[in-house]
Short mmCIF file of the C-alpha atoms (twelve columns), coordinates in Angstrom:
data_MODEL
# 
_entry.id   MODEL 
# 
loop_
_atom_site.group_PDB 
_atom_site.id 
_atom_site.type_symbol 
_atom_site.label_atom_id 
_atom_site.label_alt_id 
_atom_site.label_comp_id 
_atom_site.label_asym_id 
_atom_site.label_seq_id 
_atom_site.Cartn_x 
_atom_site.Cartn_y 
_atom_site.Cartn_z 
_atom_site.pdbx_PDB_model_num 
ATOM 1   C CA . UNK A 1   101.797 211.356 18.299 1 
ATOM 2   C CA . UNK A 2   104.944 213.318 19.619 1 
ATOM 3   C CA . UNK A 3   107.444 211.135 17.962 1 
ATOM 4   C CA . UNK A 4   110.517 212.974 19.540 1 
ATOM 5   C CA . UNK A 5   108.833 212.470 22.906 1 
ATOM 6   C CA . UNK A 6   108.896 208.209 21.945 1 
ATOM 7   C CA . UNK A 7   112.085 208.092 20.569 1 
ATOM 8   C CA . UNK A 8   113.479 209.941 23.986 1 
ATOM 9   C CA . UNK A 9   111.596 207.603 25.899 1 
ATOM 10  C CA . UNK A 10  112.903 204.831 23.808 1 
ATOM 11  C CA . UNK A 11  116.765 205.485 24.288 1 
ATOM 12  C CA . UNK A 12  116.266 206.739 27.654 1 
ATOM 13  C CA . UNK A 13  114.747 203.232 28.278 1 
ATOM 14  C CA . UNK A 14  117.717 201.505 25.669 1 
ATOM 15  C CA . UNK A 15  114.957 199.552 24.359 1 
ATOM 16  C CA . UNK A 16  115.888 199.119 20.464 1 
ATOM 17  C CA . UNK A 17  113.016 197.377 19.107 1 
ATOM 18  C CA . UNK A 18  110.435 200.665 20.660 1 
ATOM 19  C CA . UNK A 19  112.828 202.402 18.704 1 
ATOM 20  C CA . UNK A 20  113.123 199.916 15.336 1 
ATOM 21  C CA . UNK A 21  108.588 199.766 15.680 1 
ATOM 22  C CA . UNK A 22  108.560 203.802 15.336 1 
ATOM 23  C CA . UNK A 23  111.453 204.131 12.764 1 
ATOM 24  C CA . UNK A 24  109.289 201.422 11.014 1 
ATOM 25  C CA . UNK A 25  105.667 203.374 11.127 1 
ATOM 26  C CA . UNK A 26  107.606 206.461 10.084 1 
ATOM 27  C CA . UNK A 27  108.799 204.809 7.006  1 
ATOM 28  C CA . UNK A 28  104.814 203.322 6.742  1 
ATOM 29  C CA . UNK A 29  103.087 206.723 7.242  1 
ATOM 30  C CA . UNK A 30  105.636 208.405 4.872  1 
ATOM 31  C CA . UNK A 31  106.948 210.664 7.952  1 
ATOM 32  C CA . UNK A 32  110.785 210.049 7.283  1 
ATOM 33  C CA . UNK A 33  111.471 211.745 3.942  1 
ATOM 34  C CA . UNK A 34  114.918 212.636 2.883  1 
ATOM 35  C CA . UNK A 35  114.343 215.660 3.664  1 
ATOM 36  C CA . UNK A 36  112.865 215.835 7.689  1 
ATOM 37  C CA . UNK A 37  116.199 216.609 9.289  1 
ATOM 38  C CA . UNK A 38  114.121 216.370 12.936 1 
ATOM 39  C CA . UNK A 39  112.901 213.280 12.858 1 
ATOM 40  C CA . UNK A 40  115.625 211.877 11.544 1 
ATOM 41  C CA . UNK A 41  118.414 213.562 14.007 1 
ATOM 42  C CA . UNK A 42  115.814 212.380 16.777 1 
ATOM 43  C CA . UNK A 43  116.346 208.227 15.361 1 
ATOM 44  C CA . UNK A 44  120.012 208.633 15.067 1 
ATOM 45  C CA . UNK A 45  120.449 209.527 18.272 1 
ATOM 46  C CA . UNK A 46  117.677 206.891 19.678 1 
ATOM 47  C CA . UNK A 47  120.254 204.076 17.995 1 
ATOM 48  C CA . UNK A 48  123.030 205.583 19.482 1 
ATOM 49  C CA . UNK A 49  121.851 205.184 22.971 1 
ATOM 50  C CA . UNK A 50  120.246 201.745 22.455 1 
ATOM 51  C CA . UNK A 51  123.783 200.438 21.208 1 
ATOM 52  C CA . UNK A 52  123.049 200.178 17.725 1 
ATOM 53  C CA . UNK A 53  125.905 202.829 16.028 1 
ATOM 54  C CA . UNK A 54  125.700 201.235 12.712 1 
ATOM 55  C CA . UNK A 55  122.160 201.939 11.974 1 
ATOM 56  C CA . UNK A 56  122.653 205.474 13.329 1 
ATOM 57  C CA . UNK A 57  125.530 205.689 10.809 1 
ATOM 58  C CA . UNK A 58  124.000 204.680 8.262  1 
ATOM 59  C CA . UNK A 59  120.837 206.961 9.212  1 
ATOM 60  C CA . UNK A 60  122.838 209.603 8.826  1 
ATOM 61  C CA . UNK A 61  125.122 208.831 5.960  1 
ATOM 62  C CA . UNK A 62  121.786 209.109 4.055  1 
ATOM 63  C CA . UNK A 63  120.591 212.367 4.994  1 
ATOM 64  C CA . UNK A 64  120.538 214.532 1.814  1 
ATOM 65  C CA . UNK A 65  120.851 218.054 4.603  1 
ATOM 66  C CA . UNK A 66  122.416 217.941 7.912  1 
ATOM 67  C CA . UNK A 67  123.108 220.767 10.723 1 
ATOM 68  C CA . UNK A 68  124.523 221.087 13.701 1 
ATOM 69  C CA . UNK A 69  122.567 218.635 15.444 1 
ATOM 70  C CA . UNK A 70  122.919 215.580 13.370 1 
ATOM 71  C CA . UNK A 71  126.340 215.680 13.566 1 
ATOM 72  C CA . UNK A 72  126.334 216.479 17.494 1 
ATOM 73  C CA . UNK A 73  124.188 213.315 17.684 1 
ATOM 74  C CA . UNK A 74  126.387 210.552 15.259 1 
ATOM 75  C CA . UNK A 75  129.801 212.115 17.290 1 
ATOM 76  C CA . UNK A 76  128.219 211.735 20.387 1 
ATOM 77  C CA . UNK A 77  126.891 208.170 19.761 1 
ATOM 78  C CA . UNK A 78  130.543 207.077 18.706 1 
ATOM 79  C CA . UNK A 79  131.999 208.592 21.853 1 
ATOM 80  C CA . UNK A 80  129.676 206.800 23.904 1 
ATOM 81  C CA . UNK A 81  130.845 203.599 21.965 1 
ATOM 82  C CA . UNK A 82  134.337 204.317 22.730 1 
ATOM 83  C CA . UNK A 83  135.242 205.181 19.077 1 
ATOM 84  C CA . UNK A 84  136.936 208.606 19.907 1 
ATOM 85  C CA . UNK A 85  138.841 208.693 16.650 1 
ATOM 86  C CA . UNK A 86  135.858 208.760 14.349 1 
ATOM 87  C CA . UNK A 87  134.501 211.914 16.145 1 
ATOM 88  C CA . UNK A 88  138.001 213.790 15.303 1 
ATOM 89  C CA . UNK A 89  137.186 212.560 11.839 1 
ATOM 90  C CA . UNK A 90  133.139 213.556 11.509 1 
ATOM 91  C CA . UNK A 91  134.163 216.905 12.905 1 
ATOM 92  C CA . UNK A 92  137.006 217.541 10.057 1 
ATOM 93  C CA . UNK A 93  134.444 216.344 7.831  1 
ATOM 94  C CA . UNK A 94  131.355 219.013 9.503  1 
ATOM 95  C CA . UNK A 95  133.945 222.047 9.284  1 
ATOM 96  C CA . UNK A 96  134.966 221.175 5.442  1 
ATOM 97  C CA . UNK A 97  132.528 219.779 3.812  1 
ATOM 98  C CA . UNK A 98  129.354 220.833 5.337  1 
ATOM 99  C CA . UNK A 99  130.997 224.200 6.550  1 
ATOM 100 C CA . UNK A 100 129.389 224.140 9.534  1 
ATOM 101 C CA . UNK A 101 131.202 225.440 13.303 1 
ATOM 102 C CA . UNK A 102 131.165 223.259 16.205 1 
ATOM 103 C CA . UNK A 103 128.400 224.534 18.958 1 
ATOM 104 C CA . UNK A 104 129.332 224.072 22.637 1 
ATOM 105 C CA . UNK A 105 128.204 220.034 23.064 1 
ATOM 106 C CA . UNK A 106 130.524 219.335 19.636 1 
ATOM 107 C CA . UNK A 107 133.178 220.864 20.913 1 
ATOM 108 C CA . UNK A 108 133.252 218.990 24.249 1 
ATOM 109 C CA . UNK A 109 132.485 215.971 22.764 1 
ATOM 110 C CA . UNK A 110 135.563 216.106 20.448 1 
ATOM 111 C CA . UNK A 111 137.530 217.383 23.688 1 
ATOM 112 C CA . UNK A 112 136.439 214.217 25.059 1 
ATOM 113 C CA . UNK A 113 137.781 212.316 22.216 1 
ATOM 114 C CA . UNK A 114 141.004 213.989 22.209 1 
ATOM 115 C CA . UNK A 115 140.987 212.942 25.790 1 
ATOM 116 C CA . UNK A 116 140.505 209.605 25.191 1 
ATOM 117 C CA . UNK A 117 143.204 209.261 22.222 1 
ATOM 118 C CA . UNK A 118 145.730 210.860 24.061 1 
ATOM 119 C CA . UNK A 119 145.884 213.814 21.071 1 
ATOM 120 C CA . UNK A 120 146.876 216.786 23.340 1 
ATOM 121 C CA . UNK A 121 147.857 218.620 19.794 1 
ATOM 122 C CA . UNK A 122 144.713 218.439 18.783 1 
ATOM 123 C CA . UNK A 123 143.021 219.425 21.978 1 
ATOM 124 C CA . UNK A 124 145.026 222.371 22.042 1 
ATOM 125 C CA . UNK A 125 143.490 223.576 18.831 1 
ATOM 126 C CA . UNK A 126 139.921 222.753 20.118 1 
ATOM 127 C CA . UNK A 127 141.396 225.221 22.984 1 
ATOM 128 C CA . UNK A 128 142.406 227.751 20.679 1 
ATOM 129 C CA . UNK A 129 139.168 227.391 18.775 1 
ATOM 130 C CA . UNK A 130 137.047 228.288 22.060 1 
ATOM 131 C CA . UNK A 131 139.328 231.085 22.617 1 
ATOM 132 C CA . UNK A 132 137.988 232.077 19.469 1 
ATOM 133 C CA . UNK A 133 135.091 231.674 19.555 1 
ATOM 134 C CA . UNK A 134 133.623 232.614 22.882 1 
ATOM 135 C CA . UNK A 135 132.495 228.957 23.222 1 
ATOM 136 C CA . UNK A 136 135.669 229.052 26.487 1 
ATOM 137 C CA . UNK A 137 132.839 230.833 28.207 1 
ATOM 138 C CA . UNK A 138 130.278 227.427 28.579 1 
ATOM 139 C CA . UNK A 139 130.506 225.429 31.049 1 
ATOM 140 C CA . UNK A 140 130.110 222.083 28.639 1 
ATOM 141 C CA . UNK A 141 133.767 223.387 27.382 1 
ATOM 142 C CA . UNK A 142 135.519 224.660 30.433 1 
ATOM 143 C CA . UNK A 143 135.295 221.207 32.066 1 
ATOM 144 C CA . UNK A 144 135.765 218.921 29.238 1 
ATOM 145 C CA . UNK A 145 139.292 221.200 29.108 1 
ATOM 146 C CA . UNK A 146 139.819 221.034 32.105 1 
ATOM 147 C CA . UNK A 147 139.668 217.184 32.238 1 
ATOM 148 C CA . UNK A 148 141.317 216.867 29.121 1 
ATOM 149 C CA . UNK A 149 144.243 218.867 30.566 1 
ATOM 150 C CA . UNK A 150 144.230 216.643 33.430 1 
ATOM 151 C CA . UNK A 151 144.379 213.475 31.311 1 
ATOM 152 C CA . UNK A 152 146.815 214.405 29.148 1 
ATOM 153 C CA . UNK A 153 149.249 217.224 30.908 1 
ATOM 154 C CA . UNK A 154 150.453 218.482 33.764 1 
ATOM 155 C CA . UNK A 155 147.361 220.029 35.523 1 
ATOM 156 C CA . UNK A 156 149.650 222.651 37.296 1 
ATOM 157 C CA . UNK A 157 151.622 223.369 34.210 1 
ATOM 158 C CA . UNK A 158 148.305 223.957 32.192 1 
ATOM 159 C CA . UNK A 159 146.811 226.334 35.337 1 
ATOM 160 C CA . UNK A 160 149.922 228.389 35.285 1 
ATOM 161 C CA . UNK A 161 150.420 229.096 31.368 1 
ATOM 162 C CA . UNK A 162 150.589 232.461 31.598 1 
ATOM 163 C CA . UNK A 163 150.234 232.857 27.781 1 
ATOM 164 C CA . UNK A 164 146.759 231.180 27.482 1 
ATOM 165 C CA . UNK A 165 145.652 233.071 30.649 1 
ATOM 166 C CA . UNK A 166 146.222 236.461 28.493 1 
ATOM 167 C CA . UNK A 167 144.550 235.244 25.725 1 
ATOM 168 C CA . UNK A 168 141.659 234.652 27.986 1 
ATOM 169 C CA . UNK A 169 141.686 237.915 29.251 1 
ATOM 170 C CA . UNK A 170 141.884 239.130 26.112 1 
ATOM 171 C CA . UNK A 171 138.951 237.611 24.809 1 
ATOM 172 C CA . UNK A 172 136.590 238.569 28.292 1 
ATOM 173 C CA . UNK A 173 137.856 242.496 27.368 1 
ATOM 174 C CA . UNK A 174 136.455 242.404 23.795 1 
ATOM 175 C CA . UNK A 175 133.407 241.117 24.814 1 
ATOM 176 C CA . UNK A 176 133.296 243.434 27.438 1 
ATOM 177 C CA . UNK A 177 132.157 240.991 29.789 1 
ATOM 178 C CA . UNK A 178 135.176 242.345 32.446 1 
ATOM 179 C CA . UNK A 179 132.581 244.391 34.341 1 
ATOM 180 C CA . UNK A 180 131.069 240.744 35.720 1 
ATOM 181 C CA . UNK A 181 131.627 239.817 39.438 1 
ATOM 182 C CA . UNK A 182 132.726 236.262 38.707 1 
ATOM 183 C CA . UNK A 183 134.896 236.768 35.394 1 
ATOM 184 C CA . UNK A 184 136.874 239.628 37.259 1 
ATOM 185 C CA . UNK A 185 137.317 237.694 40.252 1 
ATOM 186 C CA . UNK A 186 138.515 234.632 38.200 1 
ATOM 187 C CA . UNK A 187 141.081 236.833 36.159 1 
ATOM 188 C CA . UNK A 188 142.614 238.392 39.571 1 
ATOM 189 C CA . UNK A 189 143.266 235.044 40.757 1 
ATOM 190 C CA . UNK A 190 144.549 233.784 36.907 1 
ATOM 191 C CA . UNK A 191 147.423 236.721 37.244 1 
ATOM 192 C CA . UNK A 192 148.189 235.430 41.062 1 
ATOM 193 C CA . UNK A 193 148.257 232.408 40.551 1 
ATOM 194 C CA . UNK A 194 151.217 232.720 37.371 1 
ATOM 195 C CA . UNK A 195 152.893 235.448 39.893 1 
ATOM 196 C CA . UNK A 196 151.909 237.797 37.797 1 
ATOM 197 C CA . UNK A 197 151.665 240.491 40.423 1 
ATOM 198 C CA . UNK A 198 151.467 243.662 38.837 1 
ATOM 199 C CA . UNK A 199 148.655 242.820 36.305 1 
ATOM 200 C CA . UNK A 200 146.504 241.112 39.114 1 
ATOM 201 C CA . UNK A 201 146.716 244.347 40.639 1 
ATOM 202 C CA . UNK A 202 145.656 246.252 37.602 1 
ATOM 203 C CA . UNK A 203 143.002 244.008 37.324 1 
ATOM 204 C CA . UNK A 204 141.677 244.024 40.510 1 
ATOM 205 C CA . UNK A 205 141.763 247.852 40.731 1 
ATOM 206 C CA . UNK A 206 140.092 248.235 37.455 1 
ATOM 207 C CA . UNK A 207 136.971 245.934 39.268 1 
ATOM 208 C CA . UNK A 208 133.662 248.133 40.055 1 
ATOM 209 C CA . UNK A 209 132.606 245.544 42.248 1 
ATOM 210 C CA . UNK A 210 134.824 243.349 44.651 1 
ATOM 211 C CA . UNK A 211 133.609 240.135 47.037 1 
ATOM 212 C CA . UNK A 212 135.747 238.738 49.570 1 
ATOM 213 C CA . UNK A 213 136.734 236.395 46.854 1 
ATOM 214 C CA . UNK A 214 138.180 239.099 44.663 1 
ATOM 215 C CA . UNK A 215 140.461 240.201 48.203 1 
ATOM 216 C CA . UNK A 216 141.328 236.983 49.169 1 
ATOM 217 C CA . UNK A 217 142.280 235.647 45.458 1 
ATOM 218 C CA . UNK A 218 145.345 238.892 45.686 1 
ATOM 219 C CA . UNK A 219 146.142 238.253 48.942 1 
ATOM 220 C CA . UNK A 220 146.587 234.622 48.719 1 
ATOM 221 C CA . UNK A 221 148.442 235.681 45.697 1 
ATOM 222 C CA . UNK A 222 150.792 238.518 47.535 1 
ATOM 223 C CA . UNK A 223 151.405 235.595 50.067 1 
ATOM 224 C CA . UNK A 224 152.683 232.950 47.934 1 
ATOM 225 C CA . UNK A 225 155.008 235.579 45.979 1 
ATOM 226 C CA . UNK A 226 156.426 236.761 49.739 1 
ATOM 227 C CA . UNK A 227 154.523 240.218 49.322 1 
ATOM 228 C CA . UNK A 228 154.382 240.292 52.971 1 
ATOM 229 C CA . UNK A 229 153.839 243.946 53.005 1 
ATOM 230 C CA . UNK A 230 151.514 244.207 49.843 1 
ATOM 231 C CA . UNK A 231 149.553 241.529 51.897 1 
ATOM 232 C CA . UNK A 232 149.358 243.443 55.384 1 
ATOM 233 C CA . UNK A 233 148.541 247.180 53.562 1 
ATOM 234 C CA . UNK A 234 145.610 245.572 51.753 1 
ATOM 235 C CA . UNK A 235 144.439 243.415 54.454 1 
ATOM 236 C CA . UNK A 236 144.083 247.114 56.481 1 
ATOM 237 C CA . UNK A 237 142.535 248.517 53.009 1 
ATOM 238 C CA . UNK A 238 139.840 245.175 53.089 1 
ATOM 239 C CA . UNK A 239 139.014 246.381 56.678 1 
ATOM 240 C CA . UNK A 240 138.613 250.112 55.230 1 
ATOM 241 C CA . UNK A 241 136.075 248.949 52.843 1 
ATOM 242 C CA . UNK A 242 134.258 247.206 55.266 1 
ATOM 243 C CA . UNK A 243 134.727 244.025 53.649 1 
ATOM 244 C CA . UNK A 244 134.026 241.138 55.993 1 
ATOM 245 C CA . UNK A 245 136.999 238.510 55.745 1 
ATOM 246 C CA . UNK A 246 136.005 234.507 55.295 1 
ATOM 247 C CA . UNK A 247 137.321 231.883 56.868 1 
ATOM 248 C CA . UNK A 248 139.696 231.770 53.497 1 
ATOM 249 C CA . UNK A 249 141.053 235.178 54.121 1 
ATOM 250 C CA . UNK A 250 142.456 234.289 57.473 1 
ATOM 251 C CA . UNK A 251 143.957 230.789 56.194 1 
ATOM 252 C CA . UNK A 252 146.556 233.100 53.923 1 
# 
């Protein structure tokens, strides 16, 4: 019997007592020991998605050994019951007492929270933390930030901090990721976008590989800085390369 498989089912389902009869011939059968950190990760987050945080709590306020996942599971279970300040709290608790580092779901969970609180200070570290520790580069993170940012701040101001954009870039150039299409593309158009010309150019220039993304991202950029001429020389340069312009390239 794939007990994971049930307990899924059962919280997928929100049926409780599925979930209470196999936490009950667990106990019977002697398959939830103190020390089976699977099974029991697998019931506390079954009770959290039924509705029932307490018993997950106090699932997992008994377990001996926890990792990463039993605490991704309890903060996630009191995020989806609107308790935002206990996460904050069970993550404090993860980092110092367990000594454990947030993975990529924990950390956009507790974004969430922050989010939901209204503690922009304390989002800012999760930010910093990311930075960090390459965890900026998930997806799970980038848009919990990005709604955080958008909950709590000026979604312009946060786009054009010029500061966090280098630290960014920083990061992608000691993990020598820079080379990649996308990341290259997406620095460019950071540096335009905080009309900082010359090191969008450096960037771009530095790029092996260039789309009509990468072209459009300076131009748009040399536009909105009045770089009229900038614009028209590398327009003429884009038609060198035998780049084909998009319908974006002729909208700047």
């Amino acid at each position: 019997m794939d007990i994971k498989k049930l307990l899924k089912a059962s919280s997928g389902a929100k049926n409780i007592k599925f979930g209470k009869s196999i936490h009950a011939h667990l106990v019977v059968s002697n398959q939830i020991s103190r020390d089976r950190v699977i099974e029991r990760n697998s019931l506390i987050n079954a009770y959290s998605k039924c509705g029932d945080i307490a018993s997950a709590r106090l699932l997992f306020d008994r377990m001996p050994k926890k990792n990463v996942v039993s605490w991704g599971s309890i903060m996630a279970g009191y995020l989806q019951h609107g308790c935002a300040s206990e996460v904050i709290e069970l993550c404090r608790c993860m980092v110092k007492v367990d000594k454990l580092c947030p993975n990529k779901y924990i950390l956009a969970t507790v974004l969430a929270s922050c989010s939901n609180c209204g503690l922009l200070n304390q989002g800012q570290q999760c930010h910093g933390y990311a930075l960090k520790s390459g965890l900026i580069f998930h997806q799970y993170v980038k848009n919990a930030l990005v709604y955080m940012y958008s909950m709590l701040s000026d979604v312009k101001e946060a786009m054009r901090d010029l500061n966090l954009g280098r630290q960014v870039h920083s990061r992608i150039l000691k993990t020598g990721v820079d080379c990649d299409l996308f990341v290259g593309s997406a620095t460019v158009d950071m540096y335009g976008k905080c009309g900082e010309i010359s090191s969008m150019r450096r960037v771009f220039d530095g790029l092996h590989t260039k789309s009509e993304v990468t072209w459009t991202a300076v131009l748009t950029a040399y536009s909105h800085n009045e770089c009229f001429e900038e614009a028209l020389k590398l327009f003429l340069e884009m038609d060198l390369q035998n780049v084909v312009p998009n319908e974006y390239t002729f909208a700047v």
